[in-house]
C-alpha positions as CSV (number, residue, x, y, z in Angstrom):
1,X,78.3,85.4,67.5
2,X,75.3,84.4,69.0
3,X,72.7,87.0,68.9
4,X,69.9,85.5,71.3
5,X,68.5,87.8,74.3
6,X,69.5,85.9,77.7
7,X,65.6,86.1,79.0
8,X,64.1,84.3,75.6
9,X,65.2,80.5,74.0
10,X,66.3,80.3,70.4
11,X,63.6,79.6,68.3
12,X,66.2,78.0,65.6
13,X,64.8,74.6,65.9
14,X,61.2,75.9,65.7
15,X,61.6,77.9,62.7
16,X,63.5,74.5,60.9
17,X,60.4,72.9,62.2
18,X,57.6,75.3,61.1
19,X,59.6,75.7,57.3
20,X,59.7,71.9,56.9
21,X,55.6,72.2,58.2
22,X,55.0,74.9,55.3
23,X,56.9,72.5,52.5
24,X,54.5,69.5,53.9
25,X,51.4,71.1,53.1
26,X,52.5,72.3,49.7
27,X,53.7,68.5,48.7
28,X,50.1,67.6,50.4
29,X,48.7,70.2,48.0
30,X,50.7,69.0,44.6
31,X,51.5,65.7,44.9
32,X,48.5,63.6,45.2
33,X,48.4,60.1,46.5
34,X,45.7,57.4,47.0
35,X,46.4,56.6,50.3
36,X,44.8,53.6,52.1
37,X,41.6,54.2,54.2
38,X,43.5,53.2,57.6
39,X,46.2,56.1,56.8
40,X,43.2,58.2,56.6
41,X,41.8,57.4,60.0
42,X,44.9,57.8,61.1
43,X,45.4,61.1,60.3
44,X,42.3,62.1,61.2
45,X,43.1,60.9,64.9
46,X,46.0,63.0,64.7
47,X,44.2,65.9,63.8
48,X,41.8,65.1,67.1
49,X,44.6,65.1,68.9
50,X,46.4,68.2,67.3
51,X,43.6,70.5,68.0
52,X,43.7,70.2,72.4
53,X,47.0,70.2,72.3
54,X,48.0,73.1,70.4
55,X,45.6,75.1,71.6
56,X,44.5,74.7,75.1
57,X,47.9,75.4,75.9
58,X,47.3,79.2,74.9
59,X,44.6,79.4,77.8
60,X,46.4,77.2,80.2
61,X,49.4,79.7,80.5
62,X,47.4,82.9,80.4
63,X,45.5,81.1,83.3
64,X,48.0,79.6,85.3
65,X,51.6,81.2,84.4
66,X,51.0,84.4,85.7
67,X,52.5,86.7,83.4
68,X,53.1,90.3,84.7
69,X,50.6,92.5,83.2
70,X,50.8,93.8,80.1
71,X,53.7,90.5,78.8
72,X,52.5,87.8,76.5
73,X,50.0,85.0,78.1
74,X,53.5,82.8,77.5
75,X,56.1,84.5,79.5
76,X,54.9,82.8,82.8
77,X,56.4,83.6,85.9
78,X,55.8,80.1,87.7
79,X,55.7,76.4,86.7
80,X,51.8,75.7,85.0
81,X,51.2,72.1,85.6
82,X,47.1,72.1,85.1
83,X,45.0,71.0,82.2
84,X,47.5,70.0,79.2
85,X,50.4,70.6,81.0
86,X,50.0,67.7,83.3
87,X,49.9,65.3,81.0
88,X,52.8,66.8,79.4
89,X,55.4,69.3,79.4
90,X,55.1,70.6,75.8
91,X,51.9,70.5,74.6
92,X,52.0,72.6,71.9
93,X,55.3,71.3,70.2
94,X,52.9,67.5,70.9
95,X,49.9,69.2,69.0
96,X,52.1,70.6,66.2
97,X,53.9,67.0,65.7
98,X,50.4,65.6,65.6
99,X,49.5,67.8,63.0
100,X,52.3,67.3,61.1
101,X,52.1,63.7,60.9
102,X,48.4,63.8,60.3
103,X,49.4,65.6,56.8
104,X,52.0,62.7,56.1
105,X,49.6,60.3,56.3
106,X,47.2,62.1,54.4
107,X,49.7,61.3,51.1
108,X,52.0,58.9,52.4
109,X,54.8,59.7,49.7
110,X,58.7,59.7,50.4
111,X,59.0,63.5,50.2
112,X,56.0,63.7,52.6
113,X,57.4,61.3,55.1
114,X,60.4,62.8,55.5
115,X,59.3,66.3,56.2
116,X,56.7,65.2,58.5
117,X,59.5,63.0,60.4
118,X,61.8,66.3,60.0
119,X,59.5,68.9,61.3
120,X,58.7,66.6,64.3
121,X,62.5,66.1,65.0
122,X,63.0,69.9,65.3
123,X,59.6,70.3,67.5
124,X,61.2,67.5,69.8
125,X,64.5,69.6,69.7
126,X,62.6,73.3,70.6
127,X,61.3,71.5,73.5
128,X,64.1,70.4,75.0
129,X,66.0,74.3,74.1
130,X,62.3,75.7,76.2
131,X,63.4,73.2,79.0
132,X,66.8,74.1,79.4
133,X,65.6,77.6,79.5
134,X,62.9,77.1,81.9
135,X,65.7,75.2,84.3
136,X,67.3,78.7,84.1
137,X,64.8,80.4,85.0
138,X,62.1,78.8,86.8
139,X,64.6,76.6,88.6
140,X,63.9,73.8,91.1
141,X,60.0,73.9,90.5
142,X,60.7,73.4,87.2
143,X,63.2,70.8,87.6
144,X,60.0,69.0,90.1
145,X,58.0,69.4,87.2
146,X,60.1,67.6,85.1
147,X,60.4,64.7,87.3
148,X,56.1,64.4,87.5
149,X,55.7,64.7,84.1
150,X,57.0,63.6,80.6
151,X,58.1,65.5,77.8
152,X,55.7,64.6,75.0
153,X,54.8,61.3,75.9
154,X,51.0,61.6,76.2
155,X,50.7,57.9,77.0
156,X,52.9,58.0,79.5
157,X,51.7,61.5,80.9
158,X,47.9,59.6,81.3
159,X,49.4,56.8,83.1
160,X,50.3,58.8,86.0
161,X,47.7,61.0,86.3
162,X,45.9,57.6,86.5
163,X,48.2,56.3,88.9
164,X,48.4,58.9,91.1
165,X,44.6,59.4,91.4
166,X,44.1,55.8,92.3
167,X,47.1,56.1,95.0
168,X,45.0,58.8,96.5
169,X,42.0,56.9,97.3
């Protein structure tokens, strides 16, 4: 029987995600590994790029979602496609992956690896439960939205705000 309320997503895949997250930073914490100076860059950049993306988000849909008064800044009642969100969809679930994989590089170990890989499956999979969600309830806008921009591909999400500001003048 499924016990979810109609008006909120199943945050199954999120809580998989977060768990495998927790068990990360304890193998980062007992298993210690010398790991090569590139890895460490490496997960420094992801770090950089885990702290915009999982947090701006927080202000972005307290800004520009509109909730009624008195609801959390993330139950938005229209489509927010400024700051973060216009490079991608799921910012936060992007940030969290980041962060993630930052701490599997910081001890590149088998067991770290594959719970960094793990947890960033699952964030993938919550975004796409959100955006079935949103569909439902944000409807055609959202569907628009979805066309513009790309899920968590950053790369790509930079690209066409590139493009499109150079197609404008």
């Amino acid at each position: 029987m499924r016990t979810e309320h109609k008006n909120v997503p199943s945050a199954l895949p999120d809580i998989v995600a977060c768990g495998l997250s927790a068990c990360l930073f304890v193998v980062n914490v007992v298993i210690d590994v010398n790991e090569p100076t590139w890895l460490t860059v490496a997960s420094l950049v992801c770090f950089g790029l885990a702290i915009p993306f999982s947090v701006l988000p927080f202000f972005h849909l307290a800004r520009y979602g509109k909730p009624k008064p008195g609801d959390a800044f993330y139950a938005t009642t229209q489509v927010v496609d400024e700051g973060v969100y216009s490079i991608v969809r799921h910012p936060q679930y992007l940030g969290y992956s980041f962060l993630v994989l930052g701490f599997g590089c910081l001890d590149p170990n088998l067991l770290s690896v594959l719970l960094a890989g793990g947890a960033m499956v699952f964030f993938y999979i919550q975004a796409i439960v959100e955006e079935r969600f949103c569909k439902k309830n944000l409807g055609t806008e959202y569907e628009d939205y979805s066309r513009k921009v790309p899920r968590m591909n950053v790369l790509l999400g930079l690209f066409l705000i590139v493009k499109k500001r150079l197609n404008k003048t």
